[in-house]
C-alpha atoms as a printed R data frame, in Angstrom:
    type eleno elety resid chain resno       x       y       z
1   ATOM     1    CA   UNK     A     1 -13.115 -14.064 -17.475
2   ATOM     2    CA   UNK     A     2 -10.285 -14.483 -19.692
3   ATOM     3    CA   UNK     A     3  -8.047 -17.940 -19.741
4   ATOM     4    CA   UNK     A     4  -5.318 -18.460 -16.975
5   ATOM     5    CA   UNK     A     5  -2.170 -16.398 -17.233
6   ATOM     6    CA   UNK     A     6   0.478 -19.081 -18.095
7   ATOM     7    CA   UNK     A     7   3.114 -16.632 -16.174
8   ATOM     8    CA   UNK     A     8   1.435 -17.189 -12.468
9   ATOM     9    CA   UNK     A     9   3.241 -19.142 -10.476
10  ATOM    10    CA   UNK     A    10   0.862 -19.087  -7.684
11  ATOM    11    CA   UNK     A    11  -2.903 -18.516  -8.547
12  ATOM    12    CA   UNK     A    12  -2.770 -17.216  -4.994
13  ATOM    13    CA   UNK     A    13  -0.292 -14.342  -5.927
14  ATOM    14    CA   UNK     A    14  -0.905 -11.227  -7.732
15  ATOM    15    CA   UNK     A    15   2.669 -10.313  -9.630
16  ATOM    16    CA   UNK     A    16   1.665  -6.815 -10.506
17  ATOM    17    CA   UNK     A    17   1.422  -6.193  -6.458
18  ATOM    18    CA   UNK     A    18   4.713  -5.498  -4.686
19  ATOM    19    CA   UNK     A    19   3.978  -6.941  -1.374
20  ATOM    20    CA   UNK     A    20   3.115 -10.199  -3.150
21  ATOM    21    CA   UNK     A    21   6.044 -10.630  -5.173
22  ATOM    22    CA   UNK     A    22   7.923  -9.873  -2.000
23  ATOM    23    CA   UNK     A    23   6.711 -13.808  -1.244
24  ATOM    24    CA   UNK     A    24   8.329 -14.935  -4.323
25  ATOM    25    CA   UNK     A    25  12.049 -13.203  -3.192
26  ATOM    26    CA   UNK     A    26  11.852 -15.810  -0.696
27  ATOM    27    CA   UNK     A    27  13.677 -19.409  -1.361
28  ATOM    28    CA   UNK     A    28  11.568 -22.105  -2.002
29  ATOM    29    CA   UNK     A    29  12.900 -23.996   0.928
30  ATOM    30    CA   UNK     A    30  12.089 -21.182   3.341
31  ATOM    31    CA   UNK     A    31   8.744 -21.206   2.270
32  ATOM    32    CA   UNK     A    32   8.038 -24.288   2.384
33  ATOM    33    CA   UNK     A    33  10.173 -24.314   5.816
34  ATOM    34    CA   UNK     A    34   7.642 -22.077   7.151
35  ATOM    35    CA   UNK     A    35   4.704 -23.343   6.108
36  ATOM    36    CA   UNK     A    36   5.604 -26.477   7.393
37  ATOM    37    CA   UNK     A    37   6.288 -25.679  11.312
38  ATOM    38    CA   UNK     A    38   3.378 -23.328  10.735
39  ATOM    39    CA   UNK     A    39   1.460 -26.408  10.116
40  ATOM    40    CA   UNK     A    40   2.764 -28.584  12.966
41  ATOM    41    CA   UNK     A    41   1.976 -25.845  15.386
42  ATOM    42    CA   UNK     A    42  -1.800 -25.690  13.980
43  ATOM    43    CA   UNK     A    43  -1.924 -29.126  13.358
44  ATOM    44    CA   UNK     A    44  -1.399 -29.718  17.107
45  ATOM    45    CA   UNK     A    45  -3.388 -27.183  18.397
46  ATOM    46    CA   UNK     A    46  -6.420 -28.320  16.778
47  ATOM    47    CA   UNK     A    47  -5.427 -31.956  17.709
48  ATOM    48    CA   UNK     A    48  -5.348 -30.532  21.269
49  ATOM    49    CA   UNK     A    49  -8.432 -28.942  21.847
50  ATOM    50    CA   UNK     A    50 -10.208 -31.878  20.130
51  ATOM    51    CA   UNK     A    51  -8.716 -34.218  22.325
52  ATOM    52    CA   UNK     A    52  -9.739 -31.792  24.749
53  ATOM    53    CA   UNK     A    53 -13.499 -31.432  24.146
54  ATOM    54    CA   UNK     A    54 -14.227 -35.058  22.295
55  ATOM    55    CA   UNK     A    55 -17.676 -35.370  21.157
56  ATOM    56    CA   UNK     A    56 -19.745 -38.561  20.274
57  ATOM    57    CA   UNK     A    57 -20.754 -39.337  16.309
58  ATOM    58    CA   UNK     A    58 -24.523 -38.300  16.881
59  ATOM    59    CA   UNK     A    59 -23.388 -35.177  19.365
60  ATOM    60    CA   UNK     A    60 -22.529 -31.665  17.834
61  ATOM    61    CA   UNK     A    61 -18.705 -31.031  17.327
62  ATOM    62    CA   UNK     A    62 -18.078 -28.237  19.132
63  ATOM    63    CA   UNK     A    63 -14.352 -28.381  19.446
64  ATOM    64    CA   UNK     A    64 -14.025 -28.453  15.508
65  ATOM    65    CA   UNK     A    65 -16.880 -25.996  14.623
66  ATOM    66    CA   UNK     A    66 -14.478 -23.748  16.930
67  ATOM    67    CA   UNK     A    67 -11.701 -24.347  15.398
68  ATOM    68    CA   UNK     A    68 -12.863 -23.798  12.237
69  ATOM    69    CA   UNK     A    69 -14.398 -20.312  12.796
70  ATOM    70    CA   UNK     A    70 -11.743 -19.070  14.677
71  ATOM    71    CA   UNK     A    71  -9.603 -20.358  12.016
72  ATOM    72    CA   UNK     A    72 -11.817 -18.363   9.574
73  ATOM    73    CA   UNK     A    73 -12.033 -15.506  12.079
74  ATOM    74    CA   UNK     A    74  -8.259 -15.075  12.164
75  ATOM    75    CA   UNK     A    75  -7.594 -15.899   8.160
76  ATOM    76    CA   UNK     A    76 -10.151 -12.587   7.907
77  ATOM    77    CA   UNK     A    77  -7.909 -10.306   9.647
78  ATOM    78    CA   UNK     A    78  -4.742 -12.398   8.281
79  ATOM    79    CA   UNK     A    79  -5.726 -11.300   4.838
80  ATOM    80    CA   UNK     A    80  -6.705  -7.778   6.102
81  ATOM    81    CA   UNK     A    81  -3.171  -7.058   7.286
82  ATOM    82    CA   UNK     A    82  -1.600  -8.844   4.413
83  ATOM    83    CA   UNK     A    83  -4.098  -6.371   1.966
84  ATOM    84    CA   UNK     A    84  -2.709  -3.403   3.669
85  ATOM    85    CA   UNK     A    85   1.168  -4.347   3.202
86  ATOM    86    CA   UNK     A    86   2.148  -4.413   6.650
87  ATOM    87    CA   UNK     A    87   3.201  -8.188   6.671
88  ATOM    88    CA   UNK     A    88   6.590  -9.309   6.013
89  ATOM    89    CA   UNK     A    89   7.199 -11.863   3.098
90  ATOM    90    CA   UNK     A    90   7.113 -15.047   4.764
91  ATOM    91    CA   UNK     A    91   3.839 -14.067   7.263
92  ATOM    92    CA   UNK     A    92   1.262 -15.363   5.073
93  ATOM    93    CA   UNK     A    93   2.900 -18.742   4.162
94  ATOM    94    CA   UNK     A    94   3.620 -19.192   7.552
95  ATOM    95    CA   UNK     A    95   0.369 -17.960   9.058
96  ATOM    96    CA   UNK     A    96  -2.210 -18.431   6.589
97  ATOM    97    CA   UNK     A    97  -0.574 -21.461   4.435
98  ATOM    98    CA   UNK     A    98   0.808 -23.345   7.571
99  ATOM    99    CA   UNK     A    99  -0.722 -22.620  10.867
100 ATOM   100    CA   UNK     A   100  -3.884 -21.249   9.899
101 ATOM   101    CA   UNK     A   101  -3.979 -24.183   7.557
102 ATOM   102    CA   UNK     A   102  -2.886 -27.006  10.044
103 ATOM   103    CA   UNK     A   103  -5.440 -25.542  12.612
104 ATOM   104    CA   UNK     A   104  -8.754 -25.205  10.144
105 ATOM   105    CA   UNK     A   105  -9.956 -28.866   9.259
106 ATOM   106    CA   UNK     A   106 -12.592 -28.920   6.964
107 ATOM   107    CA   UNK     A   107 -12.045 -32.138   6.093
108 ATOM   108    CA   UNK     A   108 -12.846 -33.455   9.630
109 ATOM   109    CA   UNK     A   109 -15.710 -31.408   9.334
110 ATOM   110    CA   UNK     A   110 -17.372 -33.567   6.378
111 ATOM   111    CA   UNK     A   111 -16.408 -37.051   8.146
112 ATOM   112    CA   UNK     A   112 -17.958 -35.547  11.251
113 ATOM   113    CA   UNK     A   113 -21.243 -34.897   9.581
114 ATOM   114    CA   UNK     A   114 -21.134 -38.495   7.312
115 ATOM   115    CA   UNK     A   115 -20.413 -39.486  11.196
116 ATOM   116    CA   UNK     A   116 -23.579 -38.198  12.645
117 ATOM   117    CA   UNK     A   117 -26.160 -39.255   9.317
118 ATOM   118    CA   UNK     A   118 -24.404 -43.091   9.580
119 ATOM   119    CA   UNK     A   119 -25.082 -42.976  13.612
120 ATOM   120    CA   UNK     A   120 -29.150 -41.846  12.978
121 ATOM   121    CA   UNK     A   121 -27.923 -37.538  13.762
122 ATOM   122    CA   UNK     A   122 -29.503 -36.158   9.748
123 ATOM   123    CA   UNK     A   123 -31.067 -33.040  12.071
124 ATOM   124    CA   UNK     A   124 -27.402 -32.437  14.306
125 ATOM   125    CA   UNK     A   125 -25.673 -33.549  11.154
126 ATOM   126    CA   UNK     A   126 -27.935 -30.470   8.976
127 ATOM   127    CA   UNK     A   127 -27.719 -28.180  11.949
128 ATOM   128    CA   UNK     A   128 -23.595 -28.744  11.640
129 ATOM   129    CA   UNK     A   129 -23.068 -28.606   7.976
130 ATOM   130    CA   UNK     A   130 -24.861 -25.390   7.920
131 ATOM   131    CA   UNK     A   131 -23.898 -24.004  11.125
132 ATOM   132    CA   UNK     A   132 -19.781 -24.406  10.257
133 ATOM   133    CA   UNK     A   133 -20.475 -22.798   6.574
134 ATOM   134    CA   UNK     A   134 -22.218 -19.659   7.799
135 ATOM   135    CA   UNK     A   135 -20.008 -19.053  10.880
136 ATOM   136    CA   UNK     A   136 -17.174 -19.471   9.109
137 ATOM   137    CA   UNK     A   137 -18.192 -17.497   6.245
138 ATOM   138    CA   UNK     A   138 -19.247 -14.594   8.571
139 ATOM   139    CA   UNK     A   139 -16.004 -15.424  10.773
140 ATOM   140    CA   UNK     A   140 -13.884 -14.051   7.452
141 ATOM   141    CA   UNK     A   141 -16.049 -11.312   7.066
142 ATOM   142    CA   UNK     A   142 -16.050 -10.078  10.566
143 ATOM   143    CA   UNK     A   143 -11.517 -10.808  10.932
144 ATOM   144    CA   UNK     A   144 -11.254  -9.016   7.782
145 ATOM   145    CA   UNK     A   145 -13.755  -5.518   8.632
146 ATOM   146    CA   UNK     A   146 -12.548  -5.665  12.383
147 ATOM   147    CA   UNK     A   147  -8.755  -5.981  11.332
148 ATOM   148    CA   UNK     A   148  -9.170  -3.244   8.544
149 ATOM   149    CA   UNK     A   149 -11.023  -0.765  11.060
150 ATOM   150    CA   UNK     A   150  -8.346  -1.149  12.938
151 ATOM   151    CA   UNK     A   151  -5.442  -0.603  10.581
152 ATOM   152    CA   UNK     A   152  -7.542   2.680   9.527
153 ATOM   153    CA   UNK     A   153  -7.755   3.995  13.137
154 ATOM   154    CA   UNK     A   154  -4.078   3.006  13.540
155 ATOM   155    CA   UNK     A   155  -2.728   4.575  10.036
156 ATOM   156    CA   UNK     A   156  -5.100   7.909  11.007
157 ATOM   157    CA   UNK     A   157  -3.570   7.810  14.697
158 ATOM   158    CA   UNK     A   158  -0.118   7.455  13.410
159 ATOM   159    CA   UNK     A   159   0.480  11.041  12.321
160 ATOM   160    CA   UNK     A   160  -0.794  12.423  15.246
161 ATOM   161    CA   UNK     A   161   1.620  10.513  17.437
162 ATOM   162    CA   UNK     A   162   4.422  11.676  15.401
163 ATOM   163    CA   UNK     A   163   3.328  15.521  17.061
164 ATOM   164    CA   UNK     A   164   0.653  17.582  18.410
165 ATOM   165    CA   UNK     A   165  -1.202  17.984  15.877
166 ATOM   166    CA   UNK     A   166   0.232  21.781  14.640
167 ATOM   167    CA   UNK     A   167   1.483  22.236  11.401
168 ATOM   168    CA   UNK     A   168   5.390  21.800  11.698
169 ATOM   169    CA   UNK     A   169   5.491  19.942  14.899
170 ATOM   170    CA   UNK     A   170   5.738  16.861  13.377
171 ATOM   171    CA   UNK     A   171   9.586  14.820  13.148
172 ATOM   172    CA   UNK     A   172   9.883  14.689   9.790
173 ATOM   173    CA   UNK     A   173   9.859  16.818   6.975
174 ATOM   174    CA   UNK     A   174   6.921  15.603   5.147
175 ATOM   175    CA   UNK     A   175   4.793  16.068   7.969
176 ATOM   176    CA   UNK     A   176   6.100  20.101   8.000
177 ATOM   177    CA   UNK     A   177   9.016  19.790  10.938
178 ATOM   178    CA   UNK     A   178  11.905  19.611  11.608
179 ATOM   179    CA   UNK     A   179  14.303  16.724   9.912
180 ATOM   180    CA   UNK     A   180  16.746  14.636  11.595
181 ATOM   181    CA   UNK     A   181  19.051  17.647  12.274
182 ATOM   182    CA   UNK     A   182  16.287  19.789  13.560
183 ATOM   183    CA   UNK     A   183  16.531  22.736  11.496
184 ATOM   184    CA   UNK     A   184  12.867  23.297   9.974
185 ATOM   185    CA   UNK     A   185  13.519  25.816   8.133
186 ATOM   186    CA   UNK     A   186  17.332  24.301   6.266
187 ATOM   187    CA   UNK     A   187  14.981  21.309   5.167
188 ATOM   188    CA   UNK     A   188  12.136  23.294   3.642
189 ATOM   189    CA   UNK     A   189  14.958  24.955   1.265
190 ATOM   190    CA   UNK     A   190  16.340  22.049   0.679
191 ATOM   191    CA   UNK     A   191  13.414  19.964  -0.850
């Protein structure tokens, strides 16, 4: 690996990719607008459901080992959709910066498992620990394949539903029919 490239402005964004310079047309202060009421709406849905489902220090954490798969799940498929450049320029920072970002807590996650070994829990706080890495490393894994199928069944269904399927009863003239004006055959000559 070579040094860093002193012209990236965010390690997180590739500049020779379109969609991802499309973040950077943005203002600053919409970005960081959206990222933070992204992050208050995550922030208090996690904040929720662990008020919610409360656990004590030697019990398993449910409530954030769900959150933080789901979270994972959902960043997966996030990054899926953002891959395929059918997200707008301010879903990720909004999405996967804020929300996604407020919701996922993986810093709760280590004081809930230097919780359980300081209350006498090593084997629920071992059972945790490795529990919330694998799930949420198979949680990405899984959002990303299971949003990607479906972008592939989508993207093959789309011509399709644009006609029935014979060559030039499509809408548009790349698809072999007719144009906007209808005339099939005044297009054709034209390209």
């Amino acid at each position: 690996m070579t040094g860093a490239d002193p012209c990236r402005v965010d390690p997180d964004v590739d500049l020779r990719v379109p969609g991802d310079r499309g973040e950077l047309r943005a203002r600053p202060a919409a970005v960081l607008g959206v990222i933070a009421a992204g992050g208050v709406i995550g922030a208090l849905a996690r904040a929720g459901l662990q008020t919610a489902f409360p656990h004590r220090p030697t019990g398993f954490p449910w409530a954030t080992f769900a959150v933080n798969v789901t979270g994972c799940l959902l960043i997966g498929a996030l990054m899926a959709v953002v891959a395929a450049g059918r997200a707008r320029p301010l879903t990720r920072p909004f999405l996967g910066v804020g929300v996604l970002g407020g919701f996922t807590t993986f810093s709760t996650y280590a004081v809930d498992v230097r919780l359980a070994v300081a209350a006498g829990a090593a084997g629920t706080a071992q059972a945790y620990l490795v529990a919330t890495l694998v799930g949420a490393l198979v949680a990405v894994w899984l959002g990303d394949a299971a949003a990607g199928r479906f972008l592939r069944r989508a993207a093959r269904a789309a011509p399709a539903a644009a006609g029935d399927g014979r060559p030039g009863a499509g809408g548009s003239p790349a698809a072999g029919g007719p144009g906007p004006t209808g005339r099939a055959d005044e297009d054709r000559e034209a390209r």
